[in-house]
Kinemage of the C-alpha trace (Angstrom):
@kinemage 1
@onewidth
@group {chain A} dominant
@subgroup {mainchain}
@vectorlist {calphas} color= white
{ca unk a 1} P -48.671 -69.309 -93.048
{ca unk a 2} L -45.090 -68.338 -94.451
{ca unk a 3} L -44.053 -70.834 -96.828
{ca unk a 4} L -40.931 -70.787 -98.885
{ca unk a 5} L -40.875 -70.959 -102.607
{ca unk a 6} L -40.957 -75.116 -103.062
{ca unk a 7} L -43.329 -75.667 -100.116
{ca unk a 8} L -46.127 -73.520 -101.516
{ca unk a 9} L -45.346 -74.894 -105.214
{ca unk a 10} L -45.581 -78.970 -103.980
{ca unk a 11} L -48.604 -78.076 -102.274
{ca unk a 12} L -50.194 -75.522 -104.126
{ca unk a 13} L -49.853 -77.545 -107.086
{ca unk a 14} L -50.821 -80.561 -106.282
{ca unk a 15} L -54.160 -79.489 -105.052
{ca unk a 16} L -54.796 -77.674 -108.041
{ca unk a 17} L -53.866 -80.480 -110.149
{ca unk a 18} L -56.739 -82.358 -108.796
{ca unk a 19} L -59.333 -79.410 -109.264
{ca unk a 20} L -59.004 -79.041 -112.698
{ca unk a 21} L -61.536 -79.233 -114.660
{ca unk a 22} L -63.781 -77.154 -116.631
{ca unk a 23} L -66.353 -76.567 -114.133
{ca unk a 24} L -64.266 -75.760 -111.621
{ca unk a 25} L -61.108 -74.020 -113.105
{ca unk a 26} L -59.884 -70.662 -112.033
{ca unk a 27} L -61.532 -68.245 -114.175
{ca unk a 28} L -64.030 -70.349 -116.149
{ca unk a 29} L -67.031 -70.379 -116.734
{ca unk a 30} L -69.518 -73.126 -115.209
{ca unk a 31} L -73.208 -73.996 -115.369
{ca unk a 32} L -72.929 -74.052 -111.800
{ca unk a 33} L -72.355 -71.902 -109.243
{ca unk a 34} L -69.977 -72.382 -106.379
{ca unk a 35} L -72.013 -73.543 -103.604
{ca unk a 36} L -71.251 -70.708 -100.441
{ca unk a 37} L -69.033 -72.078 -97.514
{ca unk a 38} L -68.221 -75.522 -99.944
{ca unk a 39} L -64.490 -76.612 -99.367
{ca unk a 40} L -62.251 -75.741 -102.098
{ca unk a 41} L -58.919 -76.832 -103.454
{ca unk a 42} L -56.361 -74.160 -102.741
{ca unk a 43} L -57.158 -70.629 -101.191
{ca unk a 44} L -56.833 -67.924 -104.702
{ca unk a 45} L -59.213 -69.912 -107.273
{ca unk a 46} L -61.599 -67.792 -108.939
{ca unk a 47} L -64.693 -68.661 -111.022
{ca unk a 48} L -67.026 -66.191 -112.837
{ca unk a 49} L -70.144 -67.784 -113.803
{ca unk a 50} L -74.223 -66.539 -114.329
{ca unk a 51} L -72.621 -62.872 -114.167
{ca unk a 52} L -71.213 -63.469 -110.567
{ca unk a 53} L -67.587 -63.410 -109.699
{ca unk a 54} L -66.795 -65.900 -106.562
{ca unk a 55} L -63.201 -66.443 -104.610
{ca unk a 56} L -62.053 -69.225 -102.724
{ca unk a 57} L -60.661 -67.934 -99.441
{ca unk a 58} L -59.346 -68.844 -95.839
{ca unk a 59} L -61.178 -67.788 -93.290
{ca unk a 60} L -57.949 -68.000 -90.957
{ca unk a 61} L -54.349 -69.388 -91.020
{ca unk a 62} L -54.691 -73.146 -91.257
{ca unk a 63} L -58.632 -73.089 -92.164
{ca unk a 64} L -59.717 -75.028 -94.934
{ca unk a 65} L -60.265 -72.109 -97.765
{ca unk a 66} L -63.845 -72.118 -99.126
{ca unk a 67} L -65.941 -70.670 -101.479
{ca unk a 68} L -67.498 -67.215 -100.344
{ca unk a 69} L -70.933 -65.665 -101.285
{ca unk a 70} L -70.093 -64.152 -104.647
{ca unk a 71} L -70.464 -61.091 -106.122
{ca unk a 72} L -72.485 -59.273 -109.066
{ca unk a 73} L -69.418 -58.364 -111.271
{ca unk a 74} L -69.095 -54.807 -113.158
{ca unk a 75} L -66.227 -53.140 -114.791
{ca unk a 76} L -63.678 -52.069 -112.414
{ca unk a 77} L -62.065 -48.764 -112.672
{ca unk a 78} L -58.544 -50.186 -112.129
{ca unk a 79} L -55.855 -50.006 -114.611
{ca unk a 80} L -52.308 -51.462 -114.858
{ca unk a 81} L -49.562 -50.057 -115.971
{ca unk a 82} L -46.005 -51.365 -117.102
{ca unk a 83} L -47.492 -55.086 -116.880
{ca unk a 84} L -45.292 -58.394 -117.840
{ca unk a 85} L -45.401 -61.625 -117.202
{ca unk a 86} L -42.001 -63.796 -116.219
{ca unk a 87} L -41.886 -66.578 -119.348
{ca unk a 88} L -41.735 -69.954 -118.434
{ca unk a 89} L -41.969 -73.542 -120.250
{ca unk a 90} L -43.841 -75.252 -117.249
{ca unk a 91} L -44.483 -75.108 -113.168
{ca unk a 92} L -44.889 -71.723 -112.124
{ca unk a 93} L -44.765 -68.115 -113.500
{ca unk a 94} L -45.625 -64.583 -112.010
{ca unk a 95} L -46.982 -60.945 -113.347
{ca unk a 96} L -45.839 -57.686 -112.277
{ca unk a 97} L -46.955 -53.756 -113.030
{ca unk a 98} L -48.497 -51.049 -111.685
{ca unk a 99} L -52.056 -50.967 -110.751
{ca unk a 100} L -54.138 -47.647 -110.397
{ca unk a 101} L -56.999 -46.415 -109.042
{ca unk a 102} L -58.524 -43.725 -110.208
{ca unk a 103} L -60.968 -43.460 -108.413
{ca unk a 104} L -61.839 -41.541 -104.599
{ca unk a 105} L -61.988 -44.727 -102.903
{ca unk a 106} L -60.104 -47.855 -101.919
{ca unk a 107} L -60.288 -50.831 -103.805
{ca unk a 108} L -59.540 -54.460 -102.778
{ca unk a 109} L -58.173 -57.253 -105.057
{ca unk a 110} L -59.298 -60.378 -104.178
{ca unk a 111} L -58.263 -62.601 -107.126
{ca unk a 112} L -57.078 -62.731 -110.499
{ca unk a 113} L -57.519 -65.789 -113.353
{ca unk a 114} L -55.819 -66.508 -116.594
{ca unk a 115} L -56.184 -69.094 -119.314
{ca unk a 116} L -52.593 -69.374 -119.246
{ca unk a 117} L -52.403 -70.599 -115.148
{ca unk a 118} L -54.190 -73.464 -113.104
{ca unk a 119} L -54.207 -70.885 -110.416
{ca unk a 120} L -53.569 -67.484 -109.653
{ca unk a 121} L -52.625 -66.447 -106.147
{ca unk a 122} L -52.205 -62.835 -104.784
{ca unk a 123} L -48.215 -62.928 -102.905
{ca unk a 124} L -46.110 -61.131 -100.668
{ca unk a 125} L -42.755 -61.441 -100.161
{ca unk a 126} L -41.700 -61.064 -96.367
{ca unk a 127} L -38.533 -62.273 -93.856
{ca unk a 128} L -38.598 -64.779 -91.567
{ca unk a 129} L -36.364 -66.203 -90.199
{ca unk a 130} L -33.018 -64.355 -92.158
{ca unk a 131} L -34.853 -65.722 -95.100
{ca unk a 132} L -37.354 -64.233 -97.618
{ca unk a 133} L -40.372 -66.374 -98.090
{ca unk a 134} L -43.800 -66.442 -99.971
{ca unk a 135} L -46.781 -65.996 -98.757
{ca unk a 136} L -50.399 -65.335 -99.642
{ca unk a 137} L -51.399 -61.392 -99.186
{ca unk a 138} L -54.224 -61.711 -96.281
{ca unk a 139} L -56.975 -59.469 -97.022
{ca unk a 140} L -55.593 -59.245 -100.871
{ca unk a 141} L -54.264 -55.909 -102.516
{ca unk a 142} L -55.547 -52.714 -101.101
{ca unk a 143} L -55.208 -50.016 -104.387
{ca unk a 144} L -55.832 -46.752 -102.628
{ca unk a 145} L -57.834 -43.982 -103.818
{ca unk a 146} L -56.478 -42.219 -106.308
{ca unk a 147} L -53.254 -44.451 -105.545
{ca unk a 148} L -50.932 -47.076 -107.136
{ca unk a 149} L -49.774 -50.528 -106.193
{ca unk a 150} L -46.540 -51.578 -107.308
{ca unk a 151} L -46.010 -55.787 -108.170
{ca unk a 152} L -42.759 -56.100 -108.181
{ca unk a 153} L -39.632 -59.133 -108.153
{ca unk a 154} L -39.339 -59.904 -104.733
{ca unk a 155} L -42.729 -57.975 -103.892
{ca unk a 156} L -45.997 -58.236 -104.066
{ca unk a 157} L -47.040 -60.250 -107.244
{ca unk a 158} L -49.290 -62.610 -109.156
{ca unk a 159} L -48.407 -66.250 -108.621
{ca unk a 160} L -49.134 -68.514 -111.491
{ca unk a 161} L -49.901 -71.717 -110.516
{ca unk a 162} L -49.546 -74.512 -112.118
{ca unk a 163} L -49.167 -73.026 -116.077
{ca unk a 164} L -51.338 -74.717 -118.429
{ca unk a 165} L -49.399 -73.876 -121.588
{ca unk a 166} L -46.010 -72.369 -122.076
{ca unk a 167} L -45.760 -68.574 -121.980
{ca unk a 168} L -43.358 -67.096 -124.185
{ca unk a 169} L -41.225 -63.913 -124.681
{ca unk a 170} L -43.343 -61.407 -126.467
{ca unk a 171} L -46.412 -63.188 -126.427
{ca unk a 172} L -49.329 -61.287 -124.820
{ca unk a 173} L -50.512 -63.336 -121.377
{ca unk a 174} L -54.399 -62.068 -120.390
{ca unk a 175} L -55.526 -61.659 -116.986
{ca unk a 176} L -58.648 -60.623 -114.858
{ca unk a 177} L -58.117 -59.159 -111.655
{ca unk a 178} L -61.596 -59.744 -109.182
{ca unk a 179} L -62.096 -57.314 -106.870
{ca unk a 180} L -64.349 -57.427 -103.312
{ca unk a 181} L -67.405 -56.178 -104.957
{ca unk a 182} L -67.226 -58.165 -107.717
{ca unk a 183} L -65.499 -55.952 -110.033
{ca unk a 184} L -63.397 -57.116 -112.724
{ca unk a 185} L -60.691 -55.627 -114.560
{ca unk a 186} L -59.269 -57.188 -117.963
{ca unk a 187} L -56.153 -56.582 -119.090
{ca unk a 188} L -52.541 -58.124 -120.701
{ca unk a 189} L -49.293 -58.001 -120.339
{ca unk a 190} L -46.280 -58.783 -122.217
{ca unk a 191} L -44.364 -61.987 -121.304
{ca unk a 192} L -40.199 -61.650 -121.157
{ca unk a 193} L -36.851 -63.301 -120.601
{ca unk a 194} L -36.355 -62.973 -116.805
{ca unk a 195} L -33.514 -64.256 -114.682
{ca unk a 196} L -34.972 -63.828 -111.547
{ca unk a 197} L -38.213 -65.141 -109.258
{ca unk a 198} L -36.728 -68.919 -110.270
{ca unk a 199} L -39.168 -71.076 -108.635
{ca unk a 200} L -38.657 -74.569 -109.396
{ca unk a 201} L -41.110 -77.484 -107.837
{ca unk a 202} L -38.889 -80.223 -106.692
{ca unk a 203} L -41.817 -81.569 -104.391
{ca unk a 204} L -41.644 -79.324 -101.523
{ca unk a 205} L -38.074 -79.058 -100.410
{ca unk a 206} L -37.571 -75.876 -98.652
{ca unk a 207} L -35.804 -72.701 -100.370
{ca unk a 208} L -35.035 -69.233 -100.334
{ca unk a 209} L -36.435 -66.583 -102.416
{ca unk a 210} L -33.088 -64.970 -103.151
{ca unk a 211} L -33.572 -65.436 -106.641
{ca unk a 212} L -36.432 -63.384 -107.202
C-alpha cells in the first residue's frame, strides 16, 4: 500500500497508541513472548524478549500484520555510519546514515526499536501518481555484502512513530536495528535542526512528501 505522509501517520499512530504498553512496546522487554501468527497492532513493531528478537509483519498488502516465529538474536556485523536523527517536539521523527556490511554476505533488516519512538517502521519513498509518497520497504533493507545502504531525506529511512519524548538537537537518540536472523545491531545517532521530512498528523488528510 502507498500511503502519503498524513494517511500513514493517522493510522499508524493511532494503532500504536493503543498497543502501548510495557509488554508489548516496540523494543521492550516482556515476560512473554509474542505468540507466532497472533494479530498485531501495526506492521514494524519489534520486541526482544527471553534472548529472542520477534517482528510484526504483513504477510501481503492489506493482510492483517502478525507476529512471526522469532529469532535467537546475536551481534550483527552491521555498522552505520554518518547517523542523525531529524529533532522533533512530538508526532513523528526519522533517522538517516549509512549502513555497512562488512561482511561476504547479504543481510536483511527487518526492524529497528528505540526508547525514544512508539514505533519504528522501515520506509521508502516512491511516485505515484506525480506525487511522492511513503511507504513501508517490503521485504525490509537488503545491506549487500561487503556493501552500503544509504537512508536518506526523501529515501529510504527510519520512521519514528509516534515519539514518546521529545528529541532534541545534539542529544544522542539510540537505536537497534533487527535483522532476519535475529541479529541485532546497537547504535546512536546525533539528533539535529532539520527543515525538511515535515510530517505533521492532522488525522489523515492526504499530502505530499515534497518536504522531505
Amino acid at each position: 500500500m502507498k500511503l502519503s505522509i498524513r494517511t500513514i501517520i493517522g493510522a499508524s499512530t493511532a494503532a500504536l497508541a493503543l498497543g502501548a504498553g510495557v509488554a508489548s512496546a516496540p523494543g521492550a522487554l516482556a515476560a512473554t513472548a509474542p505468540k507466532y501468527d497472533s494479530t498485531c497492532k501495526v506492521s514494524g513493531q519489534t520486541m526482544i524478549t527471553n534472548g529472542k528478537a520477534y517482528v510484526c509483519v504483513s504477510a501481503s498488502e492489506g493482510a492483517k500484520p502478525r507476529w512471526d516465529r522469532g529469532s535467537r538474536t546475536s551481534t550483527s556485523p552491521l555498522t552505520i555510519a554518518d547517523g542523525w536523527a531529524k529533532a522533533a517536539d512530538e508526532g513523528m521523527s526519522a533517522a538517516f546514515g549509512m549502513i555497512r556490511n562488512p561482511t561476504d554476505k547479504a543481510i536483511r533488516v527487518v526492524g529497528a526499536a528505540s526508547p525514544y519512538a512508539t514505533g519504528i517502521q522501515l520506509h521508502e519513498v516512491v511516485m505515484q501518481d506525480g506525487s511522492m509518497v511513503m511507504q513501508q520497504k517490503a521485504g525490509g533493507f537488503v545491506i549487500p555484502a561487503n556493501g552500503m545502504f544509504e537512508l536518506k531525506p526523501g529515501g529510504n529511512h527510519l520512521m519514528f512513530m509516534g515519539i514518546t519524548r521529545p528529541i532534541t538537537p545534539g542529544m544522542m537518540v539510540p537505536i537497534k536495528l533487527i535483522t532476519s536472523d535475529g541479529g541485532v545491531m546497537r547504535t546512536t545517532v546525533m539528533a539535529k535542526v532539520f527543515a525538511g521530512a515535515n510530517e505533521s498528523y492532522d488525522g489523515g488528510t492526504s499530502s505530499s512528501m515534497s518536504g522531505m
